[in-house]
C-alpha positions as CSV (number, residue, x, y, z in Angstrom):
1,X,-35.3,-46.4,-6.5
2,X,-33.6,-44.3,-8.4
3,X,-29.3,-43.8,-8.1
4,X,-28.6,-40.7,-6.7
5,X,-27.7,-38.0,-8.7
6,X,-23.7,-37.5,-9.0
7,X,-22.4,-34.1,-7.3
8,X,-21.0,-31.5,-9.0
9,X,-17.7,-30.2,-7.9
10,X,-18.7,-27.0,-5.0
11,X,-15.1,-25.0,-6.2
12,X,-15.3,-21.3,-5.4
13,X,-18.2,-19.1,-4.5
14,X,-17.7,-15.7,-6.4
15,X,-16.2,-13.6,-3.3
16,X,-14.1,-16.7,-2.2
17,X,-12.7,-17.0,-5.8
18,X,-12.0,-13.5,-5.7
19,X,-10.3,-13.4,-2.3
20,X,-8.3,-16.6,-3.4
21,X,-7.0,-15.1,-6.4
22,X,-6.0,-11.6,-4.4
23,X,-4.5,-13.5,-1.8
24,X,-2.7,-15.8,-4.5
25,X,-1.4,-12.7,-6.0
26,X,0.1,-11.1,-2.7
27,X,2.1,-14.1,-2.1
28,X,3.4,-14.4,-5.8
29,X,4.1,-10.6,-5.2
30,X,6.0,-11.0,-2.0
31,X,8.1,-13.9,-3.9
32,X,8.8,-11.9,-6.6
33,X,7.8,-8.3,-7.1
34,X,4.6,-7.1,-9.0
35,X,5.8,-7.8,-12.0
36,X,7.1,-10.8,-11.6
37,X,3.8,-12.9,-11.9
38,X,1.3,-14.0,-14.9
39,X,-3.1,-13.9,-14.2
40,X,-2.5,-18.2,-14.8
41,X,-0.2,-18.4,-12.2
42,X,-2.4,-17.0,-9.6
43,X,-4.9,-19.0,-11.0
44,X,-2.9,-21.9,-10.4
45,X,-1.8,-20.5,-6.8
46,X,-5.3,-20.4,-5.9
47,X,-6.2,-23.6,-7.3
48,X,-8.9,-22.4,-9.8
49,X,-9.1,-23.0,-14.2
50,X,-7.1,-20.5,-15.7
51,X,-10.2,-18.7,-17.0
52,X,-11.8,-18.3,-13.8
53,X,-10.1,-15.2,-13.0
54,X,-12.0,-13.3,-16.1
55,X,-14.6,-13.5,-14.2
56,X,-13.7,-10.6,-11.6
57,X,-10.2,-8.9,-13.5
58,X,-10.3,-8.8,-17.0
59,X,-6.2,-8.8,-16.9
60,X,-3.5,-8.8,-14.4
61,X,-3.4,-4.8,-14.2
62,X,-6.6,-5.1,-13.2
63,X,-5.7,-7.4,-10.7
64,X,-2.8,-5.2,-9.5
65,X,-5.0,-1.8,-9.4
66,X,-7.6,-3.9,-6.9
67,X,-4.5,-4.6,-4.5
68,X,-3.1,-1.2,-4.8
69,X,-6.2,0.3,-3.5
70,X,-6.4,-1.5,-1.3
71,X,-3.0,-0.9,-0.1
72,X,-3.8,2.7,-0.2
73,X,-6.8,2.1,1.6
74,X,-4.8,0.4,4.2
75,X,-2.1,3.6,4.1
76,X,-5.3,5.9,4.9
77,X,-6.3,4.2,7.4
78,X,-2.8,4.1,9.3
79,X,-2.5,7.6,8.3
80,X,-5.5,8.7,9.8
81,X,-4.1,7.1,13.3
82,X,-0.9,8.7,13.4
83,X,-2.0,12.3,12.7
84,X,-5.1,12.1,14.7
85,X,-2.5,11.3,17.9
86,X,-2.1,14.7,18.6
87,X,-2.6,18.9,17.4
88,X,1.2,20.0,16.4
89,X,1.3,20.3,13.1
90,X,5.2,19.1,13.1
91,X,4.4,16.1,15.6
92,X,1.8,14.9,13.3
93,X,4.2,14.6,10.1
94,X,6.7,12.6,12.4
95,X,4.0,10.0,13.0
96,X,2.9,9.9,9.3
97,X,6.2,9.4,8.8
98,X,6.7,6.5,11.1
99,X,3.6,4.4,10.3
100,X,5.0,4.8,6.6
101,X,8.0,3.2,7.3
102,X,6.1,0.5,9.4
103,X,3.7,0.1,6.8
104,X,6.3,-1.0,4.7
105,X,7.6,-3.4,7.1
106,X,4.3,-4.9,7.9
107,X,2.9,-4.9,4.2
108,X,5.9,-5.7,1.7
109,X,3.3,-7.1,-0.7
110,X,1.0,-4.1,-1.0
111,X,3.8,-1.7,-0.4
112,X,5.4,-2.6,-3.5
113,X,2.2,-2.9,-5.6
114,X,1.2,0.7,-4.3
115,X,4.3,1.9,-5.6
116,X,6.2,-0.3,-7.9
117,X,3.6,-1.8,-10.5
118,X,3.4,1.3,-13.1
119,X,-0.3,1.2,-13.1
120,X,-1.9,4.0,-15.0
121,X,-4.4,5.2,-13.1
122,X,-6.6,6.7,-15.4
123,X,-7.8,3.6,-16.3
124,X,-8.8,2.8,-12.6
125,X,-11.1,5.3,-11.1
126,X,-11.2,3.6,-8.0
127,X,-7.4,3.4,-7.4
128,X,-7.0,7.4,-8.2
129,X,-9.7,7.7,-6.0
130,X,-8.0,5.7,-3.3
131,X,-4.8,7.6,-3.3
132,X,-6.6,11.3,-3.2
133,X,-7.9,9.8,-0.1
134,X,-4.3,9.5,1.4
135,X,-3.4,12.8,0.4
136,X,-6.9,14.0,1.9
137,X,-6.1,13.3,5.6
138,X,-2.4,14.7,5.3
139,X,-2.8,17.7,3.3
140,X,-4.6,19.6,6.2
141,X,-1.3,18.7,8.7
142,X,0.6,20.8,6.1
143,X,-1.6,23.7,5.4
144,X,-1.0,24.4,9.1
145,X,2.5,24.8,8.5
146,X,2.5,26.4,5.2
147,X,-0.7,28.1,4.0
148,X,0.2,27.9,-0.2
149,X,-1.1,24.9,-1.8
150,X,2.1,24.4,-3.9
151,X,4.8,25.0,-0.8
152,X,2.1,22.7,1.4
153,X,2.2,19.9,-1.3
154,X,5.9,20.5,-1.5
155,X,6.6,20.1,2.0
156,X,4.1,16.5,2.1
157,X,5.9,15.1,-0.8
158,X,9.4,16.1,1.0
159,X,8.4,14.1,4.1
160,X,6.8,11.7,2.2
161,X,9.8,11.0,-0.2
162,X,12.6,11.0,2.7
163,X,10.0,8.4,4.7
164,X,10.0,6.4,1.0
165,X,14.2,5.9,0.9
166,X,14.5,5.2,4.9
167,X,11.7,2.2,4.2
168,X,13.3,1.3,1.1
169,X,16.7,1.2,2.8
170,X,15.2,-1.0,5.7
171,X,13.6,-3.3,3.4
172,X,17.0,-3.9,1.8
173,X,18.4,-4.7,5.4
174,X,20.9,-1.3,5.4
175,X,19.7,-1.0,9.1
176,X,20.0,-4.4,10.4
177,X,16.7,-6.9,10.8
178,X,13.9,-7.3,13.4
179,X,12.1,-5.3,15.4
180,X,14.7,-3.5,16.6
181,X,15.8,-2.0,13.0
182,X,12.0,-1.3,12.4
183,X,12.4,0.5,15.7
184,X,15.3,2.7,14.9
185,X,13.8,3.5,11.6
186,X,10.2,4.4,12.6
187,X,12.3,7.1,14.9
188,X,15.0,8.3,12.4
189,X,11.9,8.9,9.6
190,X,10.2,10.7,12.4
191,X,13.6,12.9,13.3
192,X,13.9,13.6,9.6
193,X,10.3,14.9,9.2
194,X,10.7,17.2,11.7
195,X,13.9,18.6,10.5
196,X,12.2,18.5,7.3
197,X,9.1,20.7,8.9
198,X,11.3,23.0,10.7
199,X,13.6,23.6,8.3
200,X,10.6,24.1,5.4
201,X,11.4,28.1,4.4
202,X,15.5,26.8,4.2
């Protein structure tokens, strides 16, 4: 009788190795930032050889521009909830504007990847893809309120941008913590987007 043969280690299937490592790098990134992290240590994090990653990003940007459209994949899909809640126009940008703001509460990791990693997106035609998307389902809301391109992308990125500081300020704890700060600031972004909307030909 022969001896059995000895088993080889199982370690990672492909798409668990590469959902280990993108999980390994959200935590890193919620412990310190996106660039606060190396390919080996999320290697290490997910308990894989240091070359396994190669496999799936060929460096960390690559890594990064995988989570960050996915973050803006996550953004569309929020988005597309909040606007399709009701028909004005001005009532839709205060509910973009709120689910931003509770998108960064919810998602730290990816909210700071989307936004904070520098990544070039001409190298990525999936993440530039990912963010026309986003601008797809909210570029309509506007071009009720403002017909010209230019004035309607205007008025997005001024309700976009005054969302962006009120989540940054939260994240920083300027409005307290909890729920009840979320709370406050989910209304205040949606207060400011409509005085924002109405006051677009000021």
């Amino acid at each position: 009788m022969n001896p059995p043969a000895p088993r080889r280690p199982v370690g990672h299937h492909h798409g668990d190795l590469r959902n280990a490592l993108i999980r390994a790098a959200l935590d890193l990134v919620g412990e310190r930032g996106p660039h606060g992290f190396t390919l080996a240590e999320a290697s290490r994090r997910a308990g894989v050889s240091v070359a396994a990653p190669y496999k799936h990003f060929a460096d960390r940007e690559t890594l990064l521009a995988e989570l960050a459209t996915r973050g803006y994949r996550e953004q569309r899909a929020r988005f597309a909830v909040a606007v399709g809640g009701g028909e004005d126009p001005v009532e839709q940008l205060a509910a973009f504007a709120s689910a931003y703001v509770r998108f960064a509460a919810e998602e730290p990791a990816l909210f700071d990847i989307t936004f904070n990693a520098g990544l070039d997106k001409s190298r990525f035609a999936e993440l530039a893809a990912a963010g026309e998307e986003v601008a797809g389902v909210l570029l309509p809301v506007v071009r009720r309120l403002t017909p010209d391109p230019d004035d309607a992308f205007d008025l997005l990125l001024r309700v976009a941008g005054a969302a962006h500081g009120l989540a940054v300020f939260l994240r920083q704890g300027l409005f307290g913590v909890g729920n009840g700060a979320l709370t406050e600031t989910e209304r205040r972004a949606a207060r400011t987007a409509r005085d924002i909307a109405w006051r677009r030909d000021v």
